[in-house]
ZAKOLDREN-748048 format. One record per residue: residue in one letter; x, y, z of N, C-alpha, C in turn. Coordinates in pm, whole numbers, plus 50000, padded with zeros to 5 digits. Layout:
AXYZXYZXYZ ...
***
This chain:
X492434654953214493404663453283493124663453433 X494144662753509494254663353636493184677953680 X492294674453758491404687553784492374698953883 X493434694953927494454707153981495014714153916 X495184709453753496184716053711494864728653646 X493574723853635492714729953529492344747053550 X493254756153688493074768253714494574771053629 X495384766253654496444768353563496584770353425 X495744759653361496094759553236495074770153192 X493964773953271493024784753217493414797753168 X494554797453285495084810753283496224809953210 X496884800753167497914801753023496514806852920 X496104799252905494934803152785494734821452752 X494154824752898494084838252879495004848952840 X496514839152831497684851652766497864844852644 X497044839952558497444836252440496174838052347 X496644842852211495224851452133495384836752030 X494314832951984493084844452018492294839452124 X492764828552227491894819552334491774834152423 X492214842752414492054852952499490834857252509 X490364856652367488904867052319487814858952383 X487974842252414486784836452464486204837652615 X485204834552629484764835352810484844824952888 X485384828353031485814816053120485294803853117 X483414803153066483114786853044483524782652941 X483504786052860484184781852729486064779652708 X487034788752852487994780752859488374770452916 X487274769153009486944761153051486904743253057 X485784744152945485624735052868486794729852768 X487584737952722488844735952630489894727052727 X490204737252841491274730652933490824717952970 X489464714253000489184700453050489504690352986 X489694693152848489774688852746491074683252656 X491964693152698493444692452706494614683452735 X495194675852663496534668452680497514672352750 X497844671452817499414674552837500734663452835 X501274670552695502234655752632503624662252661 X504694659752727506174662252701507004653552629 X507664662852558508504657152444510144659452518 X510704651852461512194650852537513154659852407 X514054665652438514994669652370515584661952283 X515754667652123516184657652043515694647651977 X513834650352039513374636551987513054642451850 X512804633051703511664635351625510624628951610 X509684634551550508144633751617507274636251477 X506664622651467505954626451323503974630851360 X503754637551358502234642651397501484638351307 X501594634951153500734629051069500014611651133 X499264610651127498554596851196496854594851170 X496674584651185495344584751143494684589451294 X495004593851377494444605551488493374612451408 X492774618451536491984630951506493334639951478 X492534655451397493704665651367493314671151516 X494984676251539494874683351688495854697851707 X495434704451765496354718351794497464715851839 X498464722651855499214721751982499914735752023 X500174735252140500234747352196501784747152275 X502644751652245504244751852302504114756952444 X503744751252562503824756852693504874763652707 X506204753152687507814759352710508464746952618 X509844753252557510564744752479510224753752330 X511744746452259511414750052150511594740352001 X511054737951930511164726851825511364735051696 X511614729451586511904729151452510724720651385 X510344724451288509614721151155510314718751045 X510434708351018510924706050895510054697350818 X510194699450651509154692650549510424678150523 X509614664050466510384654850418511454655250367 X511834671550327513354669850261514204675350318 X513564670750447514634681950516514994701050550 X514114705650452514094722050470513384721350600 X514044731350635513304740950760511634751050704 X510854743750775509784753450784509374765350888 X509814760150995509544769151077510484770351220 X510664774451283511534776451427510194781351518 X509684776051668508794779151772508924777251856 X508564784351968509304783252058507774786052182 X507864791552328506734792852426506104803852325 X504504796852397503244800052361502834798252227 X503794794652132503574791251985502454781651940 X501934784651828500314773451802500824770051683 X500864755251622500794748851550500074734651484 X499984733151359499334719351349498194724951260 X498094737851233497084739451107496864731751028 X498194730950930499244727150824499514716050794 X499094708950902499944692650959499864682150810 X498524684050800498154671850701498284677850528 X498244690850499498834694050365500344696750373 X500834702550445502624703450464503704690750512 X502504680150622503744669950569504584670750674 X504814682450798506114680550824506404673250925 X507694672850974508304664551076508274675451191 X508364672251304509194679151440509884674851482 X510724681451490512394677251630512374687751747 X512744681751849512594691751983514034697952007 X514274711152038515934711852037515644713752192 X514864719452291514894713352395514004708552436 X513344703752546512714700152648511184706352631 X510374696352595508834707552615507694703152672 X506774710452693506174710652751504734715152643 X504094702152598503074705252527501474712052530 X500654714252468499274713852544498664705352373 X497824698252380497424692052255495824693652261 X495314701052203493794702852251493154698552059 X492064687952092491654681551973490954695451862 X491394690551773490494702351698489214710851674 X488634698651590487314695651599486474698451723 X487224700151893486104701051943486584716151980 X487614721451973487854734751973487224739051922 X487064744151773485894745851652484674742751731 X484204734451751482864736151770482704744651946 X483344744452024483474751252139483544768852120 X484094772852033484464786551990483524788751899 X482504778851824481844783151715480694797851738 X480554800851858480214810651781480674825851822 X482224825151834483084832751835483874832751687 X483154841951566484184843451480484974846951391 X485664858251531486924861151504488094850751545 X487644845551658488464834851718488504821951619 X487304819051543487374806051446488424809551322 X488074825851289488854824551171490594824451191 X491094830251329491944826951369492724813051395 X491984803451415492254793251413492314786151245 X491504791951164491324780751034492824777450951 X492374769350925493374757650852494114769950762 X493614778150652494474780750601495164791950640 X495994797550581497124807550612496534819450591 X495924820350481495754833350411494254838350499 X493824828450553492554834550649492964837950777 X494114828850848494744836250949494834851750947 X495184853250811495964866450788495224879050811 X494384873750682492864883150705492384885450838 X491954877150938491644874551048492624886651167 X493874882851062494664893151190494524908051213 X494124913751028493464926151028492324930151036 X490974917851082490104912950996488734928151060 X489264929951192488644941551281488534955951203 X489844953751166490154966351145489324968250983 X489434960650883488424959750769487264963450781 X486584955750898485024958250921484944968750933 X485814977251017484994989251025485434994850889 X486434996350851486585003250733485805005450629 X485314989050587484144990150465483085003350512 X482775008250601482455015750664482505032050647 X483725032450674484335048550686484195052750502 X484915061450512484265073450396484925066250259 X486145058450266486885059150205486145045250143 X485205035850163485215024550138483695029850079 X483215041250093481565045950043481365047149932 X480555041249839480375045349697479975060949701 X480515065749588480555079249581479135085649584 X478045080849560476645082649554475915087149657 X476985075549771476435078349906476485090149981 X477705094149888478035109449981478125119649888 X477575122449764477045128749688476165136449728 X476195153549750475185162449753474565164349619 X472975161949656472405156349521471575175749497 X471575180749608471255198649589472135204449473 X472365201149352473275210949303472465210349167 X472995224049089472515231149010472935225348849 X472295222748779472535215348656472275221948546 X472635232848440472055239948333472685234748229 X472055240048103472695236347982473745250047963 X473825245647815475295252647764474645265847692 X473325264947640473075280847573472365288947669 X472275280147809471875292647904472885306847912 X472375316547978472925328647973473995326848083 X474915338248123475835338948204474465343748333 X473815352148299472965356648417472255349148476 X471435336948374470685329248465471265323448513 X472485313848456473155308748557473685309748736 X473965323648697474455327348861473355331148912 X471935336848860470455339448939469995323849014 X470475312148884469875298848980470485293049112 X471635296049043473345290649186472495301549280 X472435316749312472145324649359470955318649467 X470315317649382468955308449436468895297049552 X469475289149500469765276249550471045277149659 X471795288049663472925289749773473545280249689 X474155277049600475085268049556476375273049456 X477595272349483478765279549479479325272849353 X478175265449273479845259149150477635255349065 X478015252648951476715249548862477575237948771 X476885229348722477525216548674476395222248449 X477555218648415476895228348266476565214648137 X475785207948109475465197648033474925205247873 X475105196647797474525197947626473105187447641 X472765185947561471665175847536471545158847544 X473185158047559473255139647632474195144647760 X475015146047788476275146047871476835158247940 X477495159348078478225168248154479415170848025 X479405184348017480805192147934481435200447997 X481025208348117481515216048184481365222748333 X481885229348415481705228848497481855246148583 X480775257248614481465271848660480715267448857 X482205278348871481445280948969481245297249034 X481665297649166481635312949182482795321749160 X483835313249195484825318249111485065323948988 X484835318848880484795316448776483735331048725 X482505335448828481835343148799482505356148829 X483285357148930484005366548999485355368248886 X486205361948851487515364148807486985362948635 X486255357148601486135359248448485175366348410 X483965368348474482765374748448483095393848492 X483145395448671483065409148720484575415748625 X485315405648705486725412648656486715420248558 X486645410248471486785412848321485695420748230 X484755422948304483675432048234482685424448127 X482865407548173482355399148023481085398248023 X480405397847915478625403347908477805391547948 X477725393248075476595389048086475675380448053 X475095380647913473905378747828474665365347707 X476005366547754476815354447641476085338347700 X476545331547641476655318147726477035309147800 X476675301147914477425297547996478725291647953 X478835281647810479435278247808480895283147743 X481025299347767481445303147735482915306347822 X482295304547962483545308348075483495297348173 X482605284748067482825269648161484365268448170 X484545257748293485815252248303485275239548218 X485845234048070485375225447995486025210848018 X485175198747984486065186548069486495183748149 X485155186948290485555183648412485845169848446 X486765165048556486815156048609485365147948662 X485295138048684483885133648766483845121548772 X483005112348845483325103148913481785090648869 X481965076448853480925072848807480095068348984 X479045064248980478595066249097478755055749207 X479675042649147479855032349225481445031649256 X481965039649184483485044149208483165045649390 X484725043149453484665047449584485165060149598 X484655068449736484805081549736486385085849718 X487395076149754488685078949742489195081149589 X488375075549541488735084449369488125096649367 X487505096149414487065114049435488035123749487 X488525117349600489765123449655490865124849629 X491055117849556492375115949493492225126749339 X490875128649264491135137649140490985150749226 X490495156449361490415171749428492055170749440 X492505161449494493985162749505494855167249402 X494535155849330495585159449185495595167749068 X494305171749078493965181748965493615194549056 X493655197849236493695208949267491995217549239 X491325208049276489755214449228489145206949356 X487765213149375486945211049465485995209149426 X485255206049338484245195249304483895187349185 X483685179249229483865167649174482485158349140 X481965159748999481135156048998480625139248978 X478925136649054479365123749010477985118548933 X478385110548826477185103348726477185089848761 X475675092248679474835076148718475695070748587 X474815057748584475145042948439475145048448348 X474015057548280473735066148197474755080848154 X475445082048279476535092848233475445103248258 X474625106148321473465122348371474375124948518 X474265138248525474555144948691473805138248776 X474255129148894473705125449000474185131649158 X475175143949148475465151849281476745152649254 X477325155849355478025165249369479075161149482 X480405161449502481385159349571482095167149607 X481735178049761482855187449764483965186149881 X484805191249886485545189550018484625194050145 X483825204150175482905213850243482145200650310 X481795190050205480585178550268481575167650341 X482875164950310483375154750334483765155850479 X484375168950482485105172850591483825177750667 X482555181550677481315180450725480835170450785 X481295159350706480695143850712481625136050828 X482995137650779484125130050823485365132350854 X485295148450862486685156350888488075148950835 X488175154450731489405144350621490045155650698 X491045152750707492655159750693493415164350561 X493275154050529494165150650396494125167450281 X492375163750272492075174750184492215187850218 X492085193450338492885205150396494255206950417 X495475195950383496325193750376497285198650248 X496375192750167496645192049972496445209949958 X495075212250012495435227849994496175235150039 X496665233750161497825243950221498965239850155 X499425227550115500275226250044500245234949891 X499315230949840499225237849712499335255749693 X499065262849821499405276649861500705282549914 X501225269949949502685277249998503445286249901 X504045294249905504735301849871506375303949920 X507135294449932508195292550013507775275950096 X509715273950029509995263150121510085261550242 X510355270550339510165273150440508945270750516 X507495275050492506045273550464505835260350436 X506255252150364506285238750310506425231950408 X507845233250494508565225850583507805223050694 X507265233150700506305234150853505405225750851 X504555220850697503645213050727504095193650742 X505145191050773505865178550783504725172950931 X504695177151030503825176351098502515171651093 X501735176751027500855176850975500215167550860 X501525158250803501515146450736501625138950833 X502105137150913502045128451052500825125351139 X500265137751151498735138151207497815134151081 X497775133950927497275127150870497285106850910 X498235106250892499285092250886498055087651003 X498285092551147498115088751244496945089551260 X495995096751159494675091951169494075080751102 X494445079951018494225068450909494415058050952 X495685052151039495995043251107494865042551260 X495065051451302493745048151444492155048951401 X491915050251248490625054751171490955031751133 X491715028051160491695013851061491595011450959 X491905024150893491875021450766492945011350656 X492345004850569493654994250515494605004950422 X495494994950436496964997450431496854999150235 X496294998650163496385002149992495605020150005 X494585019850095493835032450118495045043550171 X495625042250294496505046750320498025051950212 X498405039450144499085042550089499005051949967 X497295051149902497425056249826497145076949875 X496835075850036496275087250017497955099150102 X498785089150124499775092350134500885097050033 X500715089749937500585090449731500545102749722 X498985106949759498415121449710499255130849790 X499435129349870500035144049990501395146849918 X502305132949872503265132549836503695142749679 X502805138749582502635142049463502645158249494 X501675162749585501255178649612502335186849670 X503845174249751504505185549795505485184749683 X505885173649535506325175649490505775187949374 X504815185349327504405196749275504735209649298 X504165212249412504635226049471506045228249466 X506665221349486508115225949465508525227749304 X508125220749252508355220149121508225235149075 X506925240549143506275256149107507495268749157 X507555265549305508745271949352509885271849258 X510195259649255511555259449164511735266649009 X510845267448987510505274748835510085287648839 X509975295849006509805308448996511205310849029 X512025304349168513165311249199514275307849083 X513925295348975515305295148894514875300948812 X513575304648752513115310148606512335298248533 X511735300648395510935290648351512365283948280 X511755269048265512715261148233513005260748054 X513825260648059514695264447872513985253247777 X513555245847795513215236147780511965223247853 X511085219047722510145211747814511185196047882 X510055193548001510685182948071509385176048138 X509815162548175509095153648266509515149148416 X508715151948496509515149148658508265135948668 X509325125948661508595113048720508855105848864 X507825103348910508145094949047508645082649056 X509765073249107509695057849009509485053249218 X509705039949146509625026749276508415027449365 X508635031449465507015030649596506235039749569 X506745053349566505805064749520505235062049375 X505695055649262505125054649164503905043049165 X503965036049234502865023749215502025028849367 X502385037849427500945045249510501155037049651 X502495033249690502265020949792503575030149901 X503225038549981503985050450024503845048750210 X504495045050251504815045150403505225059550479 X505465063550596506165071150631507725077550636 X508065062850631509555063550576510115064250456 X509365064050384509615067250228510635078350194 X511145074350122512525081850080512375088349927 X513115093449859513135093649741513195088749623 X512715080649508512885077649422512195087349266 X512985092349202512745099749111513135102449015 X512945111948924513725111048739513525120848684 X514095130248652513985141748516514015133848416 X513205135448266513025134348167513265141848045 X514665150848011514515159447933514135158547806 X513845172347715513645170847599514715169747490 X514755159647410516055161047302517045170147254 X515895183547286516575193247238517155202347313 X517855194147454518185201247556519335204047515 X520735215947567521595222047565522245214347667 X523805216747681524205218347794524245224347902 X523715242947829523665250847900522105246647995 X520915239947907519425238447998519725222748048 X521075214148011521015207148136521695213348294 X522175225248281523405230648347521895234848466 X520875237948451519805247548477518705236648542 X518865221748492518015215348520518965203548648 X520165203948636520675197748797520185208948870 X520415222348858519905232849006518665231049033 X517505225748928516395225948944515735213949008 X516715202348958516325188549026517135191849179 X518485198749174518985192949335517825208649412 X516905217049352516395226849461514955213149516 X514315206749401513145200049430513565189749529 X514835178249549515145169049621515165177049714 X516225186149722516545190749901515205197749981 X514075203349888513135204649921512405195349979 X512025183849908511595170849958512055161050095 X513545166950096514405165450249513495169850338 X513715180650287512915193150427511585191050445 X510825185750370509485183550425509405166550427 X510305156450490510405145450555510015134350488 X510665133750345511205121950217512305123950242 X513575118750283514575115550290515505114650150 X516805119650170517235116749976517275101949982 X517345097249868517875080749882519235075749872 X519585069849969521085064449975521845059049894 X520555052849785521315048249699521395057549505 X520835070649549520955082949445520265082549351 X519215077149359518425073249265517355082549255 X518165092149222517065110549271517205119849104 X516425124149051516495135548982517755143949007 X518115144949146519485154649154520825148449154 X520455134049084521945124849050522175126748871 X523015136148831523265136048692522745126348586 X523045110248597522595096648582521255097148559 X520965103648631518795103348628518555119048620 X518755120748539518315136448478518665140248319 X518225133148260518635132148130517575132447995 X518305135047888517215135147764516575122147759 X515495123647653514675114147645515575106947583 X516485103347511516955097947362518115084747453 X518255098547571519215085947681518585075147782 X517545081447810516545071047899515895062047795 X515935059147696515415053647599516795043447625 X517795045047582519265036247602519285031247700 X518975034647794519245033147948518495019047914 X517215019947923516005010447944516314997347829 X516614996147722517524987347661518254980547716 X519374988047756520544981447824520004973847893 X519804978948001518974971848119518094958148106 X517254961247972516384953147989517344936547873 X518334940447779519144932647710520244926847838 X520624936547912521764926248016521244929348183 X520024921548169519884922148333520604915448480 X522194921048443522804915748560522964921248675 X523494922248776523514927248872523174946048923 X524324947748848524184965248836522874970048798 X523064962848654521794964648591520544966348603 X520644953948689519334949648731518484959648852 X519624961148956519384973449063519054982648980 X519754991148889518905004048836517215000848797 X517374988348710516284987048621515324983848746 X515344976348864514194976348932513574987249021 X514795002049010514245010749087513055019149016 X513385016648849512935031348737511975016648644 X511455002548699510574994748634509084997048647 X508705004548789507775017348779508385031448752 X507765035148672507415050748692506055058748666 X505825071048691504845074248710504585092348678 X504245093048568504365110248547504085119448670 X504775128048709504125136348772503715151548727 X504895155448659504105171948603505395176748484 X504875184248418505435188148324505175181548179 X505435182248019505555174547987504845162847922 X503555157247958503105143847951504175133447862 X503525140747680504255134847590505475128247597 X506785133247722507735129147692507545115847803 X506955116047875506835102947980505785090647894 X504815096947817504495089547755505215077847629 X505905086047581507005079847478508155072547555 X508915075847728509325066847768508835054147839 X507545054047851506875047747901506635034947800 X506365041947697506185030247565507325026247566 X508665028747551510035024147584510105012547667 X510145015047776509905008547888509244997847911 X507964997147851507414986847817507304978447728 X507644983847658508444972547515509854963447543 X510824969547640511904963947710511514956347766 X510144956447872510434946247954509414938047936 X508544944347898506984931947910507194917547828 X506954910547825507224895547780508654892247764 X509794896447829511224900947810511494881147836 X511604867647846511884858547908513284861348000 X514644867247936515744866048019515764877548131 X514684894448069514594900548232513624890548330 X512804883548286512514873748366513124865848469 X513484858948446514424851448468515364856048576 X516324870548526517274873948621516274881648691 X515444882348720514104887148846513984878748959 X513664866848850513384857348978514734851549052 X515494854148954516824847249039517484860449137 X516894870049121517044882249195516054878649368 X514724874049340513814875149417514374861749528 X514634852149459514984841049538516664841349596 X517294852649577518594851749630518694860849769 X517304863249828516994865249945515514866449999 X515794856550061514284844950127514354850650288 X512514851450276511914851450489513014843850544 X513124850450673513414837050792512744834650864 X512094817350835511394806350868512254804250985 X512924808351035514094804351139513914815351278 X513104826151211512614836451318512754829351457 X513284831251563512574830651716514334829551833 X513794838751938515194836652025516134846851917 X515584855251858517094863351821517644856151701 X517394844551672517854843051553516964849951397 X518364854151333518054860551206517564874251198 X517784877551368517254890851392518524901751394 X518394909451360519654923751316519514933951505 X520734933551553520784940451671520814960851607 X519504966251638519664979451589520444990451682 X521564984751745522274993051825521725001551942 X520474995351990519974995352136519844986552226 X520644977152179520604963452220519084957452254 X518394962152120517214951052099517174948151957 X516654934651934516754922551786515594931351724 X515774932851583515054935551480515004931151364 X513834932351292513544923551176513004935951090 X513794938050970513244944250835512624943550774 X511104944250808509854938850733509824938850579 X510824952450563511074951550373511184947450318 X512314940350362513694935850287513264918650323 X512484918050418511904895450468511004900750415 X509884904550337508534903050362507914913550218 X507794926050277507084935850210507774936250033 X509384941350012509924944049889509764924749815 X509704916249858509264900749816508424900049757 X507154900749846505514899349787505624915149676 X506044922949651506374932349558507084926749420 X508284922449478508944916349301508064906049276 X506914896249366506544883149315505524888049211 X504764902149258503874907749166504154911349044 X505434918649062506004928548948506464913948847 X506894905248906507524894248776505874885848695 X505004886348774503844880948729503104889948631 X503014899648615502854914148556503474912348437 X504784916948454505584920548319505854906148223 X505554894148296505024880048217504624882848145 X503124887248178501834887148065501444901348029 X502594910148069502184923047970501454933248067 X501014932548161500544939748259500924958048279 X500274966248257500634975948277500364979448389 X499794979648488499744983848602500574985248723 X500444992548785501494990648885501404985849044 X500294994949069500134982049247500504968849284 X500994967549377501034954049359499774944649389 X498634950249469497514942949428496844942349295 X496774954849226496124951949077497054939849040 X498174943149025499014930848958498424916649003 X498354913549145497914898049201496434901349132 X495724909249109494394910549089494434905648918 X495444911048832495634908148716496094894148681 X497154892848777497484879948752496264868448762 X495434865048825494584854548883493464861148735 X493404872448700492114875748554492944871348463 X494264866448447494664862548284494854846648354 X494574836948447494694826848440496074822748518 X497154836048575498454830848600498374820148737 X497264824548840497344822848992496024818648981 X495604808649075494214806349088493744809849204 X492114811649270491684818449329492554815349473 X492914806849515493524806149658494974809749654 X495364811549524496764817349537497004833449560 X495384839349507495104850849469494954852949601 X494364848549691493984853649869495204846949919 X496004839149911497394835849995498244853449962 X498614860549853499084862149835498684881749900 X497424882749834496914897849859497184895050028 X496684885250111496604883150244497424884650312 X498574882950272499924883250275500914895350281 X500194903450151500894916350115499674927150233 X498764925150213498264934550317498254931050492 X498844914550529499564913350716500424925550655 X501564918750608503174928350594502974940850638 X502494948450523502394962450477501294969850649 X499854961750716500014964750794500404965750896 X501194956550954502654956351002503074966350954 X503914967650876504444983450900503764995750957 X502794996150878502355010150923501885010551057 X501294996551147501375000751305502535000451372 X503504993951326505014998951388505455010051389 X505265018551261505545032451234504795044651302 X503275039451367502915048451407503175046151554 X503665036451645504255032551758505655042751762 X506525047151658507435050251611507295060851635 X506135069751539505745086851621505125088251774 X504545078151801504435078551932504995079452016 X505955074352008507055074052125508165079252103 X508155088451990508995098251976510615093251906 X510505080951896511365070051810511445077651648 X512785073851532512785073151417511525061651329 X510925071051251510345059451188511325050351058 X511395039251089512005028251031511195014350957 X511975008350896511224997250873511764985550955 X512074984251085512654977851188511134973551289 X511094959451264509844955251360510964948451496 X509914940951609510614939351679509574927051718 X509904915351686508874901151666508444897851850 X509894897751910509954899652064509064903852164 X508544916852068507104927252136505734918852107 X505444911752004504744905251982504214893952093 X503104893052047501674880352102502104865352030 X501854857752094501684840752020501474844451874 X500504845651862499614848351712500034852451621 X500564862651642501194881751586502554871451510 X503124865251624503994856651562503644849251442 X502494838751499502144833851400502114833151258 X501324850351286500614851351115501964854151044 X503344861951122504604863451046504974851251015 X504734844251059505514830051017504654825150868 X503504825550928502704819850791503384833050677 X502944840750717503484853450563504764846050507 X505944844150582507004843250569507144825750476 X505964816950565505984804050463505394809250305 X504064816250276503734819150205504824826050077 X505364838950122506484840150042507374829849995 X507754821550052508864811150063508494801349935 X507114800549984506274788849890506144796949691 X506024812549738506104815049588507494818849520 X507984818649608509784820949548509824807849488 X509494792449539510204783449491509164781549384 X507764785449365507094784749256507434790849123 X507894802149155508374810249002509804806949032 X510304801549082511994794549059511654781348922 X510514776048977510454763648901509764769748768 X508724777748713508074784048626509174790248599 X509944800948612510374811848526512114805948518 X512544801848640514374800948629514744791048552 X515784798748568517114790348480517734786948505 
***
């Protein structure tokens, strides 16, 4: 390279990631190193050669990727990096205008950056390490934070352990002793129960109960508890859902090894969350409710500047969610009266598989009992439309497309959701198919069990090894594909501010979702995440190990993509949406969307060829 141009090209370097992260001798050395090739408009250009493999770097101009048959792989345009790919993908280039290359050899990049690596893994050949790489900061620390800690670690191991024919007195003389507010109550192998001071106060003083009986007499019996390599977020998640504050946790052996309270966590790591779940769980009025919408936001927004990953998040967004439906549920059954009849309130679609954004809207289901009336369905629309409009008000949105408990359609006996799920799963056409993929998760939330249980077995007998709901899945999944065409505004949606946007959902996130859900209900899969599912799929043999990291890698760029758009969104005082804006983006940032977007692309046409018809 011309030594005049070599202050120039240094400083392109420095606005492009990840050459950004390296130090001036080391860009040094790259730029010296550097081609500069122009390609003419219109030309095509085959890069496969017995060459060294080489980068290339789009100064200005923009080209097309296309594979031997002609499909479009990719659209790039300035500052764009390509040539990962070159020698497993095959493809061609055509220039649509005028460019201006930089071609820097591989091999000596790699070894120049080697011992920068975040910057190496940024560069590596495959996709799915790009990906990783792009969140890869934000992981590290995470394994870290509270949520990634085996429960052991943060186990107060000070707590009080008695058996079951101890007295009521010694019990509270040892707690007494020890300053410890809850006693964990064992038999001769195993934890059976659990008092604490409560429990001494409202069942013991209150009530005048003697004293001299046995503990296990005013235990809370079959406590929750946690094994000791579980992560602390299952801990958090049973204080949440079962509304209790400690949580015990056992060794291999199943013996008391400590103790999990909110008091240590929020000591340790000031959760939000869990001071959250309780004020929720105290409200007394919707009104009271409403107020704390806020306050899910300042959760949100910690979690996200905490780096925490995007399945952690979702699921602990899950929990907040569940607690304000609950609570309403409680409200609703004091201001309408107890309900005439038992019932099931299930969560279906995002909230049911635990994968919950800010923008999350409603998806939901009454479950009645057979032996409902007209008069206790007449009782149970007021009760489903008081819980939705409640859920309005504390910032779940209804869903546009009515797929709410307070739509007649989805509030029904068991005997009809049983029909429903048939139909659906015997003629999965269009209509059909939309219902059946909103209610293909669901997820109990309160009331009931038995009757969600029995639709659940329904449900899964419809669809699990179903070949033709198969089938119209995938021909569902592939009748809207990424755009590989991304760049300059194309394929981008104008959101009426006159700036281009891209629907991370609807290209990207709801995709890597059905690719899971059809791999799942293949082989019988009950689960619902869509990582357990890729996690399930690759343990029964469906995906092999690099399909298994293309794909999780993939679903967790997307998904965090969203959630830092969304919190850019409360920041700046913007609607939160699922509207990205590729434009705002870095070289890279681009990048890794493009790779996500090949990746999807690549498994649409895989289960086109496996499952379609």
């Amino acid at each position: 390279m011309d030594s005049t141009l070599l202050p120039n090209v240094v400083s392109f370097f420095k606005t492009i990631e990840p050459f950004h992260l390296l130090p001036d001798h080391v860009l040094d050395a790259i730029a010296t190193n550097t081609d500069i090739v122009y390609w003419g408009k219109g030309e095509s250009i085959s890069l496969v050669m017995p060459e060294e493999k080489n980068l290339y770097i789009i100064r200005s101009g923009v080209i097309e990727q296309r594979f031997p048959n002609g499909e479009l792989r990719a659209r790039l345009g300035d500052n764009d990096v390509f040539g990962f790919n070159l020698e497993q993908d095959k493809y061609k280039v055509k220039t649509i205008e005028n460019c201006l290359i930089y071609k820097i050899n591989y091999s000596f990049l790699l070894q120049e950056a080697s011992n920068f690596e975040n910057v190496v893994n940024q560069l590596a050949i495959r996709a799915s390490q790009r990906l990783t790489s792009g969140i890869n900061a934000q992981y590290s620390q995470a394994e870290k934070s509270l949520f990634f800690k085996r429960s052991q670690d943060l186990a107060n191991h000070n707590v009080v352990v008695v058996h079951t024919n101890q007295s009521i007195q010694q019990v509270a003389q040892i707690m007494s002793k020890k300053g410890c507010t809850c006693a964990l109550v064992t038999n001769d192998t195993a934890l059976v129960g659990v008092v604490t001071e409560t429990d001494m106060t409202s069942r013991v003083v209150a009530e005048a109960f003697n004293i001299y009986r046995p503990v296990e007499d005013i235990m809370n019996a079959h406590p929750q508890s946690v094994d000791q390599d579980e992560p602390v977020i299952s801990a958090l998640n049973l204080m949440m859902k079962h509304n209790i504050r400690n949580i015990p946790v056992l060794d291999k052996n199943k013996q008391v090894l400590g103790l999990i309270s909110p008091q240590e966590l929020v000591q340790r790591h000031g959760i939000q969350a869990v001071f959250l779940i309780e004020k929720i769980s105290k409200c007394k009025s919707l009104e009271s409710l409403s107020l704390l919408v806020k306050e899910r936001q300042s959760v949100f927004e910690a979690m996200i500047e905490s780096h925490l990953p995007a399945n952690v998040i979702g699921q602990v967004l899950m929990m907040i969610y569940d607690a304000f439906t609950c609570r309403l549920i409680k409200l609703a059954e004091r201001n309408l009266g107890l309900p005439p009849c038992n019932y099931a309130w299930l969560a279906a679609g995002s909230h049911a598989r635990g994968e919950i954004h800010l923008g999350s809207d409603q998806d939901n289901a009454l479950v009645l009992d057979d032996s409902a009336t007209e008069s206790d369905r007449i009782y149970f629309r007021h009760f489903a439309m008081y819980i939705c409009k409640g859920l309005a008000e504390c910032g779940y949105p209804l869903c546009n497309g009515r797929f709410m408990a307070a739509t007649p359609k989805w509030n029904q006996p068991l005997f009809i959701w049983k029909q429903l799920y048939r139909k659906w799963a015997n003629n999965p056409e269009y209509n059909m198919l939309l219902n059946l993929n909103v209610f293909l998760e669901v997820r109990f939330i309160s009331g009931d069990r038995s009757l969600f249980d029995e639709l659940n077995s329904e449900r899964e007998r419809c669809t699990k090894n179903n070949p033709h709901l198969i089938a119209a899945l995938v021909r569902n999944l592939i009748s809207h594909r990424p755009p590989l065409g991304i760049f300059n505004n194309l394929v981008l949606e104008n959101n009426g501010h006159n700036e281009k946007s891209l629907n991370i959902k609807k290209s990207a996130i709801g995709l890597v979702v059905d690719i899971a859900r059809i791999y799942a209900l293949h082989k019988g899969g009950g689960m619902l995440s869509t990582e357990e599912r890729f996690d399930f799929a690759y343990d029964t043999g469906l995906i092999n190990s690099t399909s298994h990291q293309d794909l999780i890698g993939t679903y967790r760029y997307v998904t965090q993509l969203r959630y830092s758009h969304q919190l850019q969104c409360l920041q700046g005082g913007k609607p939160v949406t699922n509207a990205i804006f590729p434009e705002h983006f870095g070289s890279f940032e681009r990048q890794h969307l493009k790779d996500a977007f090949r990746i999807i692309r690549g498994y649409q046409d895989t289960l086109k060829m496996k499952f379609g018809s």
